[in-house]
Backbone as ProteinMPNN parsed JSONL, in Angstrom:
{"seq_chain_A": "XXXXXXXXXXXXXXXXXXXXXXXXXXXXXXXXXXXXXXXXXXXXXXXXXXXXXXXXXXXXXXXXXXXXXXXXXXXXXXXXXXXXXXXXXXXXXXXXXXXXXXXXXXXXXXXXXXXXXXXX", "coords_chain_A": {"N_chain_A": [[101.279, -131.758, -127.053], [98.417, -131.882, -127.458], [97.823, -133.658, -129.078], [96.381, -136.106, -128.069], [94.708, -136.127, -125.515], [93.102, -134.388, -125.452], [91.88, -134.784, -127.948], [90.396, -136.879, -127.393], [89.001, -135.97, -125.196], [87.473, -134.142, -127.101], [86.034, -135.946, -128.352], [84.976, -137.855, -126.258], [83.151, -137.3, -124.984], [79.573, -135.806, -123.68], [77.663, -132.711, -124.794], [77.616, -131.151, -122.833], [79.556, -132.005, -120.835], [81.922, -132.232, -122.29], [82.391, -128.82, -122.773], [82.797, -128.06, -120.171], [85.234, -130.171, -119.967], [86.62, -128.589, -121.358], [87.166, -126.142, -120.382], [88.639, -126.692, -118.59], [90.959, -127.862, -119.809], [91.922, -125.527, -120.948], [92.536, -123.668, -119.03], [94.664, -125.794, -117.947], [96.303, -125.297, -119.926], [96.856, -122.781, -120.024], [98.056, -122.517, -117.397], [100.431, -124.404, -117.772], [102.108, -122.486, -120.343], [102.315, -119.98, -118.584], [104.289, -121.684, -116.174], [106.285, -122.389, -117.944], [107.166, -119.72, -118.951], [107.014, -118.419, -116.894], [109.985, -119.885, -115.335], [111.399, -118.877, -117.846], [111.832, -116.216, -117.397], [111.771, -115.482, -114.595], [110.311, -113.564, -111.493], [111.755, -111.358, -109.404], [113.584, -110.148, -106.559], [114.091, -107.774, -107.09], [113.041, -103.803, -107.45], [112.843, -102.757, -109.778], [111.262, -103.991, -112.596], [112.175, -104.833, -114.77], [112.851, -107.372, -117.116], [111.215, -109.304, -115.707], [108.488, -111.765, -115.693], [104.824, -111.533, -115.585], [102.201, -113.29, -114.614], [98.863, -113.854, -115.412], [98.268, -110.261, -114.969], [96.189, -107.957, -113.191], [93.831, -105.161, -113.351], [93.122, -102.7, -111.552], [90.254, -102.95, -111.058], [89.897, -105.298, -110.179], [89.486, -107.391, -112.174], [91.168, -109.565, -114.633], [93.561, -108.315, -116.767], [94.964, -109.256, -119.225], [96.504, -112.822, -120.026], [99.048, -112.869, -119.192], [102.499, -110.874, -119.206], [105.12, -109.588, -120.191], [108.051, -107.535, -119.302], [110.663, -106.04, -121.276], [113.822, -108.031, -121.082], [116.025, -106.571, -122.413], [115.171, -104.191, -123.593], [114.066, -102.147, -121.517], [111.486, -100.187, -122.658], [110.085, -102.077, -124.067], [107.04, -103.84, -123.999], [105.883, -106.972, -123.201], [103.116, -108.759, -124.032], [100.797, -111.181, -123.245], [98.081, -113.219, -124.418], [96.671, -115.85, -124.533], [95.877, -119.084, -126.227], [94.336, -121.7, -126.816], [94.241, -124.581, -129.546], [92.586, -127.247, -130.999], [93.98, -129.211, -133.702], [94.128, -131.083, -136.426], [96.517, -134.382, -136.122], [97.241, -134.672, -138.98], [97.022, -132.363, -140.235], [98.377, -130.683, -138.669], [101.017, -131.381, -139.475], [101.603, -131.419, -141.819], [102.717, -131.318, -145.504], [101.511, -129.006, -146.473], [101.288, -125.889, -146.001], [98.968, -123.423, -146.607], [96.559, -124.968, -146.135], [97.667, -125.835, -143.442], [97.825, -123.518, -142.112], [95.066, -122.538, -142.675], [93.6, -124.049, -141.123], [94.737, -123.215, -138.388], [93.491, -120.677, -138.608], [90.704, -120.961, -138.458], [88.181, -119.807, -137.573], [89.064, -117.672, -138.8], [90.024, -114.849, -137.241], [92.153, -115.065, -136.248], [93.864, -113.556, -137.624], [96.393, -115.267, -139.635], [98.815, -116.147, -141.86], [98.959, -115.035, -145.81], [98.052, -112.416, -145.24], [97.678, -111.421, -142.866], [98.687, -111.043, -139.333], [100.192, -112.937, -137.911]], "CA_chain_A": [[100.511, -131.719, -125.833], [97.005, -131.332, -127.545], [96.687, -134.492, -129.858], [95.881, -137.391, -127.388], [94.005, -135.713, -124.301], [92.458, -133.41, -126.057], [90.995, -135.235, -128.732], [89.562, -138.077, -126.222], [87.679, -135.143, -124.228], [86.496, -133.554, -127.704], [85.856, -137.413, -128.45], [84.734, -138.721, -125.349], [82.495, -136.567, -123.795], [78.665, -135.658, -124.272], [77.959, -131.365, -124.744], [77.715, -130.256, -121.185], [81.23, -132.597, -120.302], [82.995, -131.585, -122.915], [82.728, -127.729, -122.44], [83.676, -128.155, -118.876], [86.484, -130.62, -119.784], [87.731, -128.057, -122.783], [87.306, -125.114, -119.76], [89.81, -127.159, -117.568], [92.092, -127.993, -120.909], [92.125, -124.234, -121.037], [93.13, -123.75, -117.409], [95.513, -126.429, -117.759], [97.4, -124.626, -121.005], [97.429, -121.511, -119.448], [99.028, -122.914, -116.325], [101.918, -124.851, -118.807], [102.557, -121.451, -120.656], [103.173, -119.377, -117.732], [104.91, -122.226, -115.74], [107.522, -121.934, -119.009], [107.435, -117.928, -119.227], [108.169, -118.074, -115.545], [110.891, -120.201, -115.472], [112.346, -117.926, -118.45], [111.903, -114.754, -116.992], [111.522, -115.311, -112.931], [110.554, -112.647, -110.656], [113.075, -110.872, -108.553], [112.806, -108.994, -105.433], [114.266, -105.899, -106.945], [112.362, -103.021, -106.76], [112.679, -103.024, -111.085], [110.651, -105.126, -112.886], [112.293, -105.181, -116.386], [113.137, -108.902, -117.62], [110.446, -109.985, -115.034], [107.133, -112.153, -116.243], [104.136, -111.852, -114.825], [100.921, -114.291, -114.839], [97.499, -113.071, -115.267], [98.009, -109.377, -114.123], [94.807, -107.471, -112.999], [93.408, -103.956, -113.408], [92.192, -102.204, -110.377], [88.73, -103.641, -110.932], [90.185, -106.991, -109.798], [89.447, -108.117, -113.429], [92.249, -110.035, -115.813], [93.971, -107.835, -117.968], [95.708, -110.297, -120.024], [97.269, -113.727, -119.396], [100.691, -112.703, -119.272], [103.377, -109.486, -119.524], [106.693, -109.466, -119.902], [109.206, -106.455, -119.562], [112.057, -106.663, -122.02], [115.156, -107.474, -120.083], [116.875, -105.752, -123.138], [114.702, -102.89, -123.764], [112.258, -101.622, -120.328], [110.687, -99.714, -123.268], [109.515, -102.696, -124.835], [106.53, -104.421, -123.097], [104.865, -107.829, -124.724], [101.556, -109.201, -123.428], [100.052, -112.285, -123.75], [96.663, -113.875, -124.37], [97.049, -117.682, -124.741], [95.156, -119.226, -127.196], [94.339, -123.106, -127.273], [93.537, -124.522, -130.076], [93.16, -128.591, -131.441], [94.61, -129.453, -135.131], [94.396, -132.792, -136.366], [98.21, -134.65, -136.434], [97.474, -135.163, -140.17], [96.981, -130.693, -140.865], [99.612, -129.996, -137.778], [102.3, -131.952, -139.628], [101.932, -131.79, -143.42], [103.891, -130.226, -145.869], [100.928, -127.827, -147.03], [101.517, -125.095, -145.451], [97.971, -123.234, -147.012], [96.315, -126.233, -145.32], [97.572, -125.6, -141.838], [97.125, -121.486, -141.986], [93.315, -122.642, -142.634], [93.414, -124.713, -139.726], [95.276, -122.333, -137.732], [92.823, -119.772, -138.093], [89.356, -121.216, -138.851], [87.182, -118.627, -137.612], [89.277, -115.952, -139.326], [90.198, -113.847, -136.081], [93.892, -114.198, -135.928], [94.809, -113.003, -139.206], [97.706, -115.854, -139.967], [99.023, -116.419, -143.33], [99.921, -113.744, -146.258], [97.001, -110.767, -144.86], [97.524, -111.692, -141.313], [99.566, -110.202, -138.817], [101.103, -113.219, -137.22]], "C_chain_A": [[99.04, -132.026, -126.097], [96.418, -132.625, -128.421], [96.501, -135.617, -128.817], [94.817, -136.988, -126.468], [93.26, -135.204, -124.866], [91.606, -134.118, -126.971], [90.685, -136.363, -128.214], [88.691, -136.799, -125.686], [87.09, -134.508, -125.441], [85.813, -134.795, -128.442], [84.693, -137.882, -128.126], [83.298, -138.17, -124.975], [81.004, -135.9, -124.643], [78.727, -133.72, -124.479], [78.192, -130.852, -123.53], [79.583, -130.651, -120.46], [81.853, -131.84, -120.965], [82.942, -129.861, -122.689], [83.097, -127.514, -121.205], [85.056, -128.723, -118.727], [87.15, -129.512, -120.486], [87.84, -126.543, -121.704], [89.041, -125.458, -119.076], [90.988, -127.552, -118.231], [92.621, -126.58, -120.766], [93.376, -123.874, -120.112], [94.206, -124.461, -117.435], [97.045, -126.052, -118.803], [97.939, -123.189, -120.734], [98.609, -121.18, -118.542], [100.703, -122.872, -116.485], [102.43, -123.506, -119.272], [103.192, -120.707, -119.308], [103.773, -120.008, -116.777], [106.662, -122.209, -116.838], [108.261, -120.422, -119.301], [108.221, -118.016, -117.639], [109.288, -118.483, -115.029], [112.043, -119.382, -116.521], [112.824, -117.217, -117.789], [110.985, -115.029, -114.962], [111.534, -113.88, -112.609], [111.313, -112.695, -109.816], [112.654, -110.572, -107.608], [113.233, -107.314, -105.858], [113.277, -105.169, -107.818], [112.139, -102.561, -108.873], [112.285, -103.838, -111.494], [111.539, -105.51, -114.453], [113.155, -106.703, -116.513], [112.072, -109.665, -116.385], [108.874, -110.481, -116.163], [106.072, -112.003, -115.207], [102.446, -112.155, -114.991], [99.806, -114.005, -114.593], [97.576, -111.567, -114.225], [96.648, -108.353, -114.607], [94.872, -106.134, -113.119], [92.894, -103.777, -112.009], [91.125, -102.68, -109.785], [89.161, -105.087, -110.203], [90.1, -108.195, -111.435], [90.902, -108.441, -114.407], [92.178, -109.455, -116.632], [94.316, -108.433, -119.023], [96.352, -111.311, -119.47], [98.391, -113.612, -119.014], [101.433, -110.997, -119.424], [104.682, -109.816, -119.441], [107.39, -107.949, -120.318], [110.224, -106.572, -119.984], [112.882, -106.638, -121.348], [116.145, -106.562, -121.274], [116.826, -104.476, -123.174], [113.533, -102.433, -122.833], [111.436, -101.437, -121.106], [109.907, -100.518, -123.741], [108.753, -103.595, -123.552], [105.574, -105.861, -123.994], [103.864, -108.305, -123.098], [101.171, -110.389, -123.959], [98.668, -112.893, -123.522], [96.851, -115.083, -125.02], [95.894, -117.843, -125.54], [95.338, -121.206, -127.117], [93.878, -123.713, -128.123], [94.012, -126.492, -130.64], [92.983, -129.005, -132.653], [95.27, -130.597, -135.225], [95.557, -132.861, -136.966], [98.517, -134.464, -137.99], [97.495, -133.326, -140.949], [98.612, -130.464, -140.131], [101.227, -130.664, -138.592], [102.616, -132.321, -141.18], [102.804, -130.647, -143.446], [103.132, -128.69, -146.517], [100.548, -126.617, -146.032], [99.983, -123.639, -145.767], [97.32, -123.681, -145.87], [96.436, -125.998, -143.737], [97.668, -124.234, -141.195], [95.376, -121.419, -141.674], [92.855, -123.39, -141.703], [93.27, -124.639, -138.544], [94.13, -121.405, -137.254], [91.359, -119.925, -138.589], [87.764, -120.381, -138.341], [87.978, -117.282, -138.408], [89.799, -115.019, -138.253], [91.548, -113.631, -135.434], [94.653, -113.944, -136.616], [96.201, -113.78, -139.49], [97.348, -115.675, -141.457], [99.502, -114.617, -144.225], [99.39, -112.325, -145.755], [97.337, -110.847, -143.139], [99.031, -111.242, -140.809], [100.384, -110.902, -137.879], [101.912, -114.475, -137.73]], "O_chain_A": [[98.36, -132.403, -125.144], [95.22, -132.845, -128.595], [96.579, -136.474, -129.697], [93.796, -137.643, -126.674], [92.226, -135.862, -124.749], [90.41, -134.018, -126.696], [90.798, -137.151, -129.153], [87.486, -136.885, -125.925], [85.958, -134.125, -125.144], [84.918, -134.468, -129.221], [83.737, -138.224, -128.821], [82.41, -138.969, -124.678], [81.049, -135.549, -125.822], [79.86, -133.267, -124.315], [79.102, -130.043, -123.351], [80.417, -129.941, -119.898], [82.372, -130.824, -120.504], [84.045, -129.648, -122.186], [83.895, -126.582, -121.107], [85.907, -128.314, -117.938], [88.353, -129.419, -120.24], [88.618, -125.708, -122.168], [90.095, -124.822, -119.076], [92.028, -127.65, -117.58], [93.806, -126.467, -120.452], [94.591, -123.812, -120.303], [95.104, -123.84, -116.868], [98.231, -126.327, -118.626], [98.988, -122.635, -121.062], [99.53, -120.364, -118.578], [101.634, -122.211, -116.026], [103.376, -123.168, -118.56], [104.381, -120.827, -119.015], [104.128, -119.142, -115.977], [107.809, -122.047, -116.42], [109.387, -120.11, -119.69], [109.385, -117.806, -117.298], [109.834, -117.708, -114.243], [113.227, -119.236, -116.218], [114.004, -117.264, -117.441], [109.888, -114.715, -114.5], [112.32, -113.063, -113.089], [111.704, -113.754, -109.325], [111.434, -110.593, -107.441], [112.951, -106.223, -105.361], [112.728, -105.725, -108.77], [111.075, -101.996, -109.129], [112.716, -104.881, -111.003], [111.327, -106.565, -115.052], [114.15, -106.881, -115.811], [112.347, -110.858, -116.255], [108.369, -109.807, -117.061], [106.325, -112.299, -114.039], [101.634, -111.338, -115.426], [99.562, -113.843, -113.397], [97.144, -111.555, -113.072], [96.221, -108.065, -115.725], [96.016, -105.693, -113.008], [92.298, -104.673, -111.412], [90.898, -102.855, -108.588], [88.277, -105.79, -109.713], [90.521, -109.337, -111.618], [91.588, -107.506, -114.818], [91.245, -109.535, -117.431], [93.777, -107.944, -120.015], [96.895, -111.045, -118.397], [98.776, -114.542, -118.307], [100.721, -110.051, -119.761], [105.183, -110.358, -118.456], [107.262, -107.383, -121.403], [111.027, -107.202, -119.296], [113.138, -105.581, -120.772], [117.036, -105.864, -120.79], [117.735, -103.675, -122.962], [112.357, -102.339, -123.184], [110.412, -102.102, -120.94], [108.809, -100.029, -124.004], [109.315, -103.982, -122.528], [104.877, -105.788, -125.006], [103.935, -108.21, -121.873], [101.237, -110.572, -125.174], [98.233, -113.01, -122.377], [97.239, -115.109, -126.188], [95.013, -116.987, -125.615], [96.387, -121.802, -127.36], [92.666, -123.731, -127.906], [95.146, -126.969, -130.686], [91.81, -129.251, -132.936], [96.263, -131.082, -134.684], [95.952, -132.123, -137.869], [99.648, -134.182, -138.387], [97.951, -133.144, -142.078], [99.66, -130.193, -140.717], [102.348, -130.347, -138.197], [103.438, -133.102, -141.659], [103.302, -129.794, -142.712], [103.715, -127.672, -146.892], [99.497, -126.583, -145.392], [100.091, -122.756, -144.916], [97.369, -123.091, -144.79], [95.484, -125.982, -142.957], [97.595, -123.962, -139.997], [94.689, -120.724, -140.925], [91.65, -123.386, -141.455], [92.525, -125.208, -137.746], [93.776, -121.251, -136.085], [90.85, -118.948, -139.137], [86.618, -120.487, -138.777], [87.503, -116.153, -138.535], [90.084, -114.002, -138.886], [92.01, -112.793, -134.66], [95.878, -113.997, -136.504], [97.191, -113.056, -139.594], [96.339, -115.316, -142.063], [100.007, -113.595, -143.76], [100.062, -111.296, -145.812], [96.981, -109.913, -142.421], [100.081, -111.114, -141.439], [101.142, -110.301, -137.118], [102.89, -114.877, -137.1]]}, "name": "protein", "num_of_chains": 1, "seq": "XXXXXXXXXXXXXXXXXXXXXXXXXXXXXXXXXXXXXXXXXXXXXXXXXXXXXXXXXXXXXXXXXXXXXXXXXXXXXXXXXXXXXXXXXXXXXXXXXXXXXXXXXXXXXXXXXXXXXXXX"}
């Protein structure tokens, strides 16, 4: 999804464009994700939510809790959450065989702990 479009608007575009285009990339990956989650896991009308998804739900405040939730249809107890993450990795890291290499790619500020210390 991320090597052609994406690398034309981080390409193309002077500073002020490009952080507006890479807002609306955002927006546009968020969309895709929970257009796929919700097709998994559709809401119902019954009055139980468990195996339901649901897309940016809010806190009281009106503020976004997280991008996403899902209720296990297996286990109610189990609840996952999601915060989307976009990120663009050139074809030549995303598709080798060094696996090092595209951990350091993966997580180039450090902040989502991949690889052997990391937690995903």
């Amino acid at each position: 999804m991320s090597s052609g479009v994406y690398q034309l608007i981080v390409e193309g575009y002077t500073d002020a464009k490009r952080k507006r285009a890479q807002g609306a990339w955002g927006y546009l990956f968020e969309e895709y994700v929970n257009r796929i989650m919700g097709a998994l896991h559709p809401q119902t009308r019954s009055r139980s939510l468990v195996g339901n998804f649901a897309q940016s739900p809010r806190y009281t405040t009106r503020e976004e809790a997280f991008d996403g939730i899902l209720i296990s249809p297996a286990n109610p107890k189990h609840v996952f959450v999601f915060q989307y993450k976009s990120q663009f990795i050139k074809p030549e890291i995303k598709y080798t065989d060094d696996v090092e290499a595209f951990e350091r790619a993966l997580d180039r500020k450090g902040s989502f702990g991949v690889g052997k210390k990391g937690g995903v």
